[in-house]
DRENROGU-915129 format. One record per residue (C-alpha): residue number from 1; x, y negated, z. Coordinates in pm, 1 decimal, padded with zeros to 6 digits. Example, Ala and Ser with C-alpha at 12.3 -4.5 7.8 and 13.67 -1.06 7.14 Angstrom:
<nr:1, east:01230.0, north:00450.0, up:00780.0>
<nr:2, east:01367.0, north:00106.0, up:00714.0>
REM end
This chain:
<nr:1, east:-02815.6, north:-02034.8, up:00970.7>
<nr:2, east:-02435.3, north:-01945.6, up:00978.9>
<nr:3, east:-02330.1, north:-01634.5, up:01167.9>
<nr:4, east:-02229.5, north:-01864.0, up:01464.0>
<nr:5, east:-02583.7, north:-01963.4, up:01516.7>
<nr:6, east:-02702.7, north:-01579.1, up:01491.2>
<nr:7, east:-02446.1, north:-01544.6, up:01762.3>
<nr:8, east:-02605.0, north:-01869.5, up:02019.8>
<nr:9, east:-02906.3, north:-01635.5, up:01950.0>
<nr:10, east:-02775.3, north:-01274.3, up:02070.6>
<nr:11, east:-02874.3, north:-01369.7, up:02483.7>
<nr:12, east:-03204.1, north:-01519.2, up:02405.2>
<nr:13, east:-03255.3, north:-01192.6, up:02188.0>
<nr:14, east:-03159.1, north:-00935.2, up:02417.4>
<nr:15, east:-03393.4, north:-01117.9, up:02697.2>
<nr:16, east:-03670.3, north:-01036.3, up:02475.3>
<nr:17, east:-03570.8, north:-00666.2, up:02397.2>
<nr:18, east:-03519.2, north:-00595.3, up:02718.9>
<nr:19, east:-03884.1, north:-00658.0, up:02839.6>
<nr:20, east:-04030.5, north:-00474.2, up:02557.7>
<nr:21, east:-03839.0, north:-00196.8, up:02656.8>
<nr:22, east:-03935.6, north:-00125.7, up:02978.3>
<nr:23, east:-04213.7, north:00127.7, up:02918.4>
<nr:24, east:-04008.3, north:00342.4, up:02722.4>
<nr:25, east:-03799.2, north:00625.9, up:02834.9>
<nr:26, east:-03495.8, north:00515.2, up:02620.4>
<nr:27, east:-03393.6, north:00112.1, up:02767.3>
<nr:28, east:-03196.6, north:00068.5, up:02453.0>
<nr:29, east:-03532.1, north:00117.7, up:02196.2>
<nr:30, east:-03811.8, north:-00132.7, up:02168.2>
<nr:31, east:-04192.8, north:-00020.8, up:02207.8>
<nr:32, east:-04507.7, north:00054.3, up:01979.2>
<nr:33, east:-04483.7, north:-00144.0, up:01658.5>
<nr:34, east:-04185.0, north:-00424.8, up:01777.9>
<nr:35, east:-03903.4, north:-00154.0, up:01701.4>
<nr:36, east:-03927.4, north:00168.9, up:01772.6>
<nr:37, east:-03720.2, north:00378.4, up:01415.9>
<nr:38, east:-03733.6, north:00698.9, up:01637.0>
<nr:39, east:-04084.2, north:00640.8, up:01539.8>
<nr:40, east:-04153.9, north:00438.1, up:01276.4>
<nr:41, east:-03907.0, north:00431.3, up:00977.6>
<nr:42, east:-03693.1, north:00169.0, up:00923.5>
<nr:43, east:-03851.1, north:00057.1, up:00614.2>
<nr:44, east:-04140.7, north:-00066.7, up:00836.0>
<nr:45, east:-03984.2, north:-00357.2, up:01001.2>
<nr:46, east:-03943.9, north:-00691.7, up:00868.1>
<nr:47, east:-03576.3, north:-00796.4, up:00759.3>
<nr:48, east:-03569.4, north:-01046.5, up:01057.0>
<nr:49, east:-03695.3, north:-00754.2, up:01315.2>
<nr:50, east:-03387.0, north:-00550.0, up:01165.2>
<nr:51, east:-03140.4, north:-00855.4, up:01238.7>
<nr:52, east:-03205.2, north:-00896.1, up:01568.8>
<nr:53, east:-03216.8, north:-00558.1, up:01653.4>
<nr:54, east:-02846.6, north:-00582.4, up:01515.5>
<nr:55, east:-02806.4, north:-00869.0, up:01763.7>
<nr:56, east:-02895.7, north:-00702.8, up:02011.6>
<nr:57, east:-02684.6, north:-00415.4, up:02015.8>
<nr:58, east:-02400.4, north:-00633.4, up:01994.2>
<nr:59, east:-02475.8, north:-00760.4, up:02314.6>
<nr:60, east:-02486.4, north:-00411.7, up:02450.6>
<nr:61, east:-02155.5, north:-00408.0, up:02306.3>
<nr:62, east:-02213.2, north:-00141.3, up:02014.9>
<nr:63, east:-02089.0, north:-00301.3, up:01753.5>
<nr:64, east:-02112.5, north:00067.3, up:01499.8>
<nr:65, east:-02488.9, north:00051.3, up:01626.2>
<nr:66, east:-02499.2, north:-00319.0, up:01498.5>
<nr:67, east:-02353.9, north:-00266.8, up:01220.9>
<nr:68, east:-02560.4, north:-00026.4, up:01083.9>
<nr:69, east:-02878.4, north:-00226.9, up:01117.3>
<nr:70, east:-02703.0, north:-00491.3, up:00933.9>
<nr:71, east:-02604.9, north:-00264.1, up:00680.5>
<nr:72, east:-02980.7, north:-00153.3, up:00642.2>
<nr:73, east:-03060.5, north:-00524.9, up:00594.0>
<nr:74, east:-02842.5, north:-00566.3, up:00298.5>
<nr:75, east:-02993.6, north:-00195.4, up:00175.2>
<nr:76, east:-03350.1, north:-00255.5, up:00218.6>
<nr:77, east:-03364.2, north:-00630.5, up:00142.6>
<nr:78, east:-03103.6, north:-00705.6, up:-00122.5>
<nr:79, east:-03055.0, north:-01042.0, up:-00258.3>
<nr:80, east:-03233.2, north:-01235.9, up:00043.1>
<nr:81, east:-03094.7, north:-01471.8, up:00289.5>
<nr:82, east:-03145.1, north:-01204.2, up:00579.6>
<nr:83, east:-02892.2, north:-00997.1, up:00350.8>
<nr:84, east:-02608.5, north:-01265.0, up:00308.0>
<nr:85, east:-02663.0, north:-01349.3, up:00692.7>
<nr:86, east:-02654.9, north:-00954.1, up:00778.5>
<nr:87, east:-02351.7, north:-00897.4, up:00546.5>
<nr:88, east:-02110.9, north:-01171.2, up:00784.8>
<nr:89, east:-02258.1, north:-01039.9, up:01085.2>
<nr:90, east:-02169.5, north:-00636.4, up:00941.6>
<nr:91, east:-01792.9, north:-00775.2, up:00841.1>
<nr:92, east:-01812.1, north:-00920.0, up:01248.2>
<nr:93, east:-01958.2, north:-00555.7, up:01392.0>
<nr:94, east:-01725.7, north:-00379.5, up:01212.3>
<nr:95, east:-01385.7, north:-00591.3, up:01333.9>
<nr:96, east:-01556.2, north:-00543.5, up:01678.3>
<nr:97, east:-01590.5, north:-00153.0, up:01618.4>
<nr:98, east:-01188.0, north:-00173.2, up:01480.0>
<nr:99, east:-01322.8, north:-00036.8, up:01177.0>
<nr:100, east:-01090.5, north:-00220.2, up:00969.7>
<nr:101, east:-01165.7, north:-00099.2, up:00654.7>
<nr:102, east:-01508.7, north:-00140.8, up:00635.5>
<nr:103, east:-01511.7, north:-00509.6, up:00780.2>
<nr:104, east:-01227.9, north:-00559.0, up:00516.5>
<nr:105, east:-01511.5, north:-00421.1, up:00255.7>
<nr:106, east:-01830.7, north:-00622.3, up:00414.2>
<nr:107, east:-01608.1, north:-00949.0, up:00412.0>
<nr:108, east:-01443.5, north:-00910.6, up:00082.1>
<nr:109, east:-01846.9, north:-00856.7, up:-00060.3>
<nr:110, east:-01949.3, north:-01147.8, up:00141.3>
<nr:111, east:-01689.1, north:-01356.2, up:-00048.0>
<nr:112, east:-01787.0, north:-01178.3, up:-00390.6>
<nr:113, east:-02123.0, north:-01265.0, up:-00374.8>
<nr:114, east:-02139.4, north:-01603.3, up:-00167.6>
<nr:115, east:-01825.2, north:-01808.6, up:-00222.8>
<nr:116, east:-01937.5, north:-02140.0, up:-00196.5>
<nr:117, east:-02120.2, north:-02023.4, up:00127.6>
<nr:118, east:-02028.8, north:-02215.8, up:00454.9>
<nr:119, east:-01911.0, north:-01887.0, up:00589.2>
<nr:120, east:-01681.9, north:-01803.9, up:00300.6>
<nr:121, east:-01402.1, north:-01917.7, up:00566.1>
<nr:122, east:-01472.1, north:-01711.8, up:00782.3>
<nr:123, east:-01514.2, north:-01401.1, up:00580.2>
<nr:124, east:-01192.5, north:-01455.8, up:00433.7>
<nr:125, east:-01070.3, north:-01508.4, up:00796.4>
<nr:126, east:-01219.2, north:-01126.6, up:00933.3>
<nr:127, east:-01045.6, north:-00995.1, up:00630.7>
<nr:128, east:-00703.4, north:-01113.3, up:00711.9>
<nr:129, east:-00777.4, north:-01029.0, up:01054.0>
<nr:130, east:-00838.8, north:-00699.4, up:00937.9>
<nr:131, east:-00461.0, north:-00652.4, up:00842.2>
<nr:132, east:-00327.7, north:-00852.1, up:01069.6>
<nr:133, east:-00504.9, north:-00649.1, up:01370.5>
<nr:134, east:-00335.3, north:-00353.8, up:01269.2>
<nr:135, east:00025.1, north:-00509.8, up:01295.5>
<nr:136, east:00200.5, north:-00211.5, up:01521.1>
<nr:137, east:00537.3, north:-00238.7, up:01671.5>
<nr:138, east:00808.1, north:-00312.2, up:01490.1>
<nr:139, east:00942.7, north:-00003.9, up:01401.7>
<nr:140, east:00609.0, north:00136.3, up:01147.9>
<nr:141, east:00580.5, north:00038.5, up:00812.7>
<nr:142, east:00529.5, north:-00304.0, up:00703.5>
<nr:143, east:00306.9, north:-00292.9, up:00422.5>
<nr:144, east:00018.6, north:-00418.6, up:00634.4>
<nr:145, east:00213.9, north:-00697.8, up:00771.7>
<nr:146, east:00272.8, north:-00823.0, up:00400.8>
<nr:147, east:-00104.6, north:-00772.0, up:00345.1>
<nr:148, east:-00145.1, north:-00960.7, up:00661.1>
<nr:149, east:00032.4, north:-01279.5, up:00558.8>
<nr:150, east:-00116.6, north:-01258.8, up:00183.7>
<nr:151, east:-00481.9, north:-01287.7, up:00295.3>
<nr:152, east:-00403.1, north:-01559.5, up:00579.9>
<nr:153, east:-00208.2, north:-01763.2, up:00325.3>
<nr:154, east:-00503.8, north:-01709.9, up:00103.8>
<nr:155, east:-00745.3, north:-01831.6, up:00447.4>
<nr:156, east:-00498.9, north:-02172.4, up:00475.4>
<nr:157, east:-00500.5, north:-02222.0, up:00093.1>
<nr:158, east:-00883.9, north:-02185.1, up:00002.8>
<nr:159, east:-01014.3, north:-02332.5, up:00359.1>
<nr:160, east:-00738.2, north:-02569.8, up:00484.9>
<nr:161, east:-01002.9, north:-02802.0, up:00631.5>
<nr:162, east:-01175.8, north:-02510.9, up:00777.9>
<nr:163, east:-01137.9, north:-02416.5, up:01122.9>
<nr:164, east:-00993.2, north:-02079.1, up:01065.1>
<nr:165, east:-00701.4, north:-02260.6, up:00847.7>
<nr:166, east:-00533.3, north:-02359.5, up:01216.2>
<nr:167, east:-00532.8, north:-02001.2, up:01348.1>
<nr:168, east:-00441.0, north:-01847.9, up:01055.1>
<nr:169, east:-00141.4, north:-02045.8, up:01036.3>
<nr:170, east:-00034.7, north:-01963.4, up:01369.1>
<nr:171, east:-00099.5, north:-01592.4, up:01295.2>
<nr:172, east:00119.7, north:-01638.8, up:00927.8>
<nr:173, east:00410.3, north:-01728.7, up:01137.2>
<nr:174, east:00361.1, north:-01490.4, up:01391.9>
<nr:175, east:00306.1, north:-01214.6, up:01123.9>
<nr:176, east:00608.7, north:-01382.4, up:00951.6>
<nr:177, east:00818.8, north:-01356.8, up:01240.5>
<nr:178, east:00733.5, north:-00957.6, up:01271.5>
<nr:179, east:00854.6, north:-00905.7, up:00934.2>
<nr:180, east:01192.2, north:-01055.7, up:01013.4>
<nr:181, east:01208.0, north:-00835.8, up:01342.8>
<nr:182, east:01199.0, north:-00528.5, up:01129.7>
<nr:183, east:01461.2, north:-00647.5, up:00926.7>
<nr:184, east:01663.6, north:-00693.2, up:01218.3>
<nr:185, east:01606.9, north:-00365.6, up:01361.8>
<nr:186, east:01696.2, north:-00172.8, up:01084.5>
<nr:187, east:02063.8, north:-00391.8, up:01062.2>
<nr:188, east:02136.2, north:-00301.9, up:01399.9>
<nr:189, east:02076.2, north:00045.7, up:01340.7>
<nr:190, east:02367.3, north:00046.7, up:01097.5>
<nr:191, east:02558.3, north:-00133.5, up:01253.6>
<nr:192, east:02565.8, north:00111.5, up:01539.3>
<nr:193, east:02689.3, north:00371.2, up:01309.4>
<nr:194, east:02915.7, north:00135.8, up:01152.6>
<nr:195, east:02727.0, north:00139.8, up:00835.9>
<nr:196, east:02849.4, north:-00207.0, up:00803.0>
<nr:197, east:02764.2, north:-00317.4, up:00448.0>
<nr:198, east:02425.4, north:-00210.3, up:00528.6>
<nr:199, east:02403.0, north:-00383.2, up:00818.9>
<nr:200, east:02539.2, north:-00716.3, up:00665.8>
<nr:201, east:02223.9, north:-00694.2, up:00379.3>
<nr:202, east:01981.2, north:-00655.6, up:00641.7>
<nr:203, east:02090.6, north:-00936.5, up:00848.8>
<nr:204, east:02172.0, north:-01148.3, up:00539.7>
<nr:205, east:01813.6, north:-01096.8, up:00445.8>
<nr:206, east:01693.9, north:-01292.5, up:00776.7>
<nr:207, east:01943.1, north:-01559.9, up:00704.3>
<nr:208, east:01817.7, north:-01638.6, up:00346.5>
<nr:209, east:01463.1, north:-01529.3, up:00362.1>
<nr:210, east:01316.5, north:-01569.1, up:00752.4>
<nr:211, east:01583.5, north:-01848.2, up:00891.2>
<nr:212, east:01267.8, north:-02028.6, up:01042.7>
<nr:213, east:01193.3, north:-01705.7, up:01231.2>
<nr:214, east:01321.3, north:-01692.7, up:01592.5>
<nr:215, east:01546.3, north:-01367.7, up:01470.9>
<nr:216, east:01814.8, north:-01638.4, up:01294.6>
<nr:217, east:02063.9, north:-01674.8, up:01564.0>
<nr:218, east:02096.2, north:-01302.4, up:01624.0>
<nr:219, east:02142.9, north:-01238.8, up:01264.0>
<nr:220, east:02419.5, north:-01445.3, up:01232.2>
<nr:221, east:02624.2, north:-01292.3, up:01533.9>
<nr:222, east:02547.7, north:-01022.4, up:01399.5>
<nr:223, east:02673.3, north:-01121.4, up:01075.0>
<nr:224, east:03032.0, north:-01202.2, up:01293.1>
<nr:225, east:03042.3, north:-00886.2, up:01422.3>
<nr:226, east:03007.5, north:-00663.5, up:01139.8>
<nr:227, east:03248.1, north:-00897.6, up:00909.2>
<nr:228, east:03455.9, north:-00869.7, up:01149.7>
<nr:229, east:03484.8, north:-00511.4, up:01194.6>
<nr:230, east:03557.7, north:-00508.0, up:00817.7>
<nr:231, east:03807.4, north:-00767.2, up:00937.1>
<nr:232, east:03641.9, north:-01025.6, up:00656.5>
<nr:233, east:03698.7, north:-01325.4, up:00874.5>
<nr:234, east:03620.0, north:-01599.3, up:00673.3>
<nr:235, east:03285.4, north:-01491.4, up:00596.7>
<nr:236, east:03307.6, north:-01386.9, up:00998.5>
<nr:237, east:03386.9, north:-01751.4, up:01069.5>
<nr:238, east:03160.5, north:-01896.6, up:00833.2>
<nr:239, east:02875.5, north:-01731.9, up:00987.4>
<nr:240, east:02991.6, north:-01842.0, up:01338.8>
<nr:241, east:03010.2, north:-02187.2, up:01206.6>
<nr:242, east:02638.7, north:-02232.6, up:01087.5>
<nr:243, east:02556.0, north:-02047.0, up:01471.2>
<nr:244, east:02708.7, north:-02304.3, up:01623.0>
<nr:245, east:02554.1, north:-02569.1, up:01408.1>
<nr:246, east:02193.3, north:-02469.4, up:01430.2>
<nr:247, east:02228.2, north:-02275.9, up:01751.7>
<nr:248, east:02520.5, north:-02422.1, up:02021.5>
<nr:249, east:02296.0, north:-02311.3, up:02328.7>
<nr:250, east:02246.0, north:-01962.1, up:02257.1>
<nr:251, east:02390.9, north:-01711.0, up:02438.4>
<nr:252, east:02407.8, north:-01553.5, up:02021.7>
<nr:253, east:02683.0, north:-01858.1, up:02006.7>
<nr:254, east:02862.5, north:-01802.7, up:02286.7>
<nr:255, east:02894.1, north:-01422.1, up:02200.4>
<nr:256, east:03013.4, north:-01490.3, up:01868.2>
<nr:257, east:03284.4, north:-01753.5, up:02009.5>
<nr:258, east:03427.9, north:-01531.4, up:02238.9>
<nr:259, east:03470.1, north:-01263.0, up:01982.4>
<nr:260, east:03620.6, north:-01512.2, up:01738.0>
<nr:261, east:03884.2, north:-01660.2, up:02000.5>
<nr:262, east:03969.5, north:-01327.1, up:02127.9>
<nr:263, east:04120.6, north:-01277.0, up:01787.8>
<nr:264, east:04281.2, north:-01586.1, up:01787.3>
<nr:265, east:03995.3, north:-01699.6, up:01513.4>
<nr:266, east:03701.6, north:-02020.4, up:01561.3>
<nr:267, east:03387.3, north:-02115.8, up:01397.2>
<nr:268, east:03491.4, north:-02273.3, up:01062.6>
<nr:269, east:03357.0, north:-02233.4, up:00724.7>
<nr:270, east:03596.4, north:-02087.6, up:00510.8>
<nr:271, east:03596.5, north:-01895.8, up:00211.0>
<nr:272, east:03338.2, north:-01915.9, up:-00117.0>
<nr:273, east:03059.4, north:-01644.5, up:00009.5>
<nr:274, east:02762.7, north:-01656.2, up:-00006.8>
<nr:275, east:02797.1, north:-01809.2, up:00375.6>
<nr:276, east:02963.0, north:-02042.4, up:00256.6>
<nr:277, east:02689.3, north:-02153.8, up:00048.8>
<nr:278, east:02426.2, north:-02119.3, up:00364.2>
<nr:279, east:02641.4, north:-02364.4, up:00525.5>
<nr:280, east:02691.3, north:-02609.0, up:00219.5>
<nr:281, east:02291.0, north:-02629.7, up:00197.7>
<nr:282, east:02231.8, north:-02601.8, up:00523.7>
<nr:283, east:02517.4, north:-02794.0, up:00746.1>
<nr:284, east:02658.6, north:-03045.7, up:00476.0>
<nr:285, east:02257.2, north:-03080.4, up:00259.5>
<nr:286, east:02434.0, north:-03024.9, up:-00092.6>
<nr:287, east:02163.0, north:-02874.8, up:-00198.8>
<nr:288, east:01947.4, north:-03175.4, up:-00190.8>
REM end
């Protein structure tokens, strides 16, 4: 039985707890010899007695109290099918708990040991989730967003007719998307300080490397601004010029229209940049 079915079980489960527990002085224990491990140690109990006691606790939402029973399952009864069903169901606790390393750790062993295993899928998908829960704002480091869209590519490559493959494609471009935000926010940083060559690698970066990312239009008015201010205006026209291809409606275009006509300029591509050679590909399709 998969982890999903475990989880159809977790109501059922807790019913039956519940009324075993109503002699005893603590509601979250079971009595006498069902499951009492203030009493009776661990070792005592069946692997399936340990699993459900897991179960339960994650309907009491304590998922570091479930995961420790199914931790003790993979401990006590290594090898067995209660320990590769106890090992998905730790990896699950422990994403529940946002203890992100050690889901990261129960998943990755769940895919070690069991990779033909109808929940490889969705082991790999708890580990990307791992990184990809972790995305902060913009502004932190990035190294867990580009762990983030490794292990989903990884979920859509292995599992593409899985159910996960869906999500984690959504979550790729989302996570893709992020990326391309920092990139931006870093090029207008310069260019407030008129660090302008900075700037323009920054935003040149989004125009190469994230152009599907919703960050594209900015980048290139950006792009006119700065080459303007170093009063390149070829490049600065040649950037307004792929805007106004790929982006007439923004409010980006218009921007970058006005700033060009006030100096007598308009959108054209000019020059043999490396603009230039955006627009060739990406305007005229020489590059096909």
């Amino acid at each position: 039985m998969s982890w999903r079915g475990s989880a159809q079980r977790f109501s059922a489960v807790a019913l039956l707890i519940v009324g075993m527990a109503g002699c005893t002085s603590d509601p979250g224990r079971t009595t006498g010899t069902i499951f009492n491990p203030q009493e009776v140690p661990l070792e005592a109990f069946e692997a399936e007695q340990i699993f459900e006691r897991g179960e339960f606790e994650l309907t009491r939402n304590r998922p570091d109290d479930a995961a420790f029973y199914f931790a003790e399952i993979e401990r006590l009864y290594p090898y067995s099918d209660w320990a590769r069903r106890a090992l998905i169901m730790q990896a699950f606790s422990y994403h529940q708990d946002q203890d992100y390393p050690n889901s990261r750790s129960a998943a990755q062993r769940f895919i070690d040991f069991y990779p033909d295993d109808d929940d490889a899928a969705y082991a790999q998908y708890l580990l990307a989730l791992s990184y990809y829960d972790q995305i902060d704002e913009v502004g932190r480091d990035q190294g867990l967003t580009f762990q983030a869209l490794q292990a989903l590519r990884q979920t859509i490559e292995r599992y593409p007719d899985s159910e996960y493959a869906r999500s984690s494609i959504l979550k790729f471009d989302l996570a893709f998307d992020h990326l391309a935000g920092k990139e931006m926010e870093i090029g207008r940083y310069y260019l407030r300080r008129d660090h302008f060559a900075a700037a323009i690698n920054r935003f040149r970066v989004v125009v190469e490397d994230f152009q599907t990312t919703s960050h594209t239009p900015e980048a290139l008015h950006r792009l006119v601004e700065a080459y303007l201010s170093l009063g390149l205006t070829d490049q600065a026209q040649t950037a307004a010029a792929i805007l106004g291809y790929n982006y007439q409606s923004t409010v980006w275009y218009q921007d970058s229209f006005a700033l060009l006509t006030g100096q007598g300029l308009r959108p054209e591509a000019t020059g043999d940049g490396w603009l230039g050679q955006v627009y060739r590909q990406t305007v005229r399709g020489e590059w096909l």
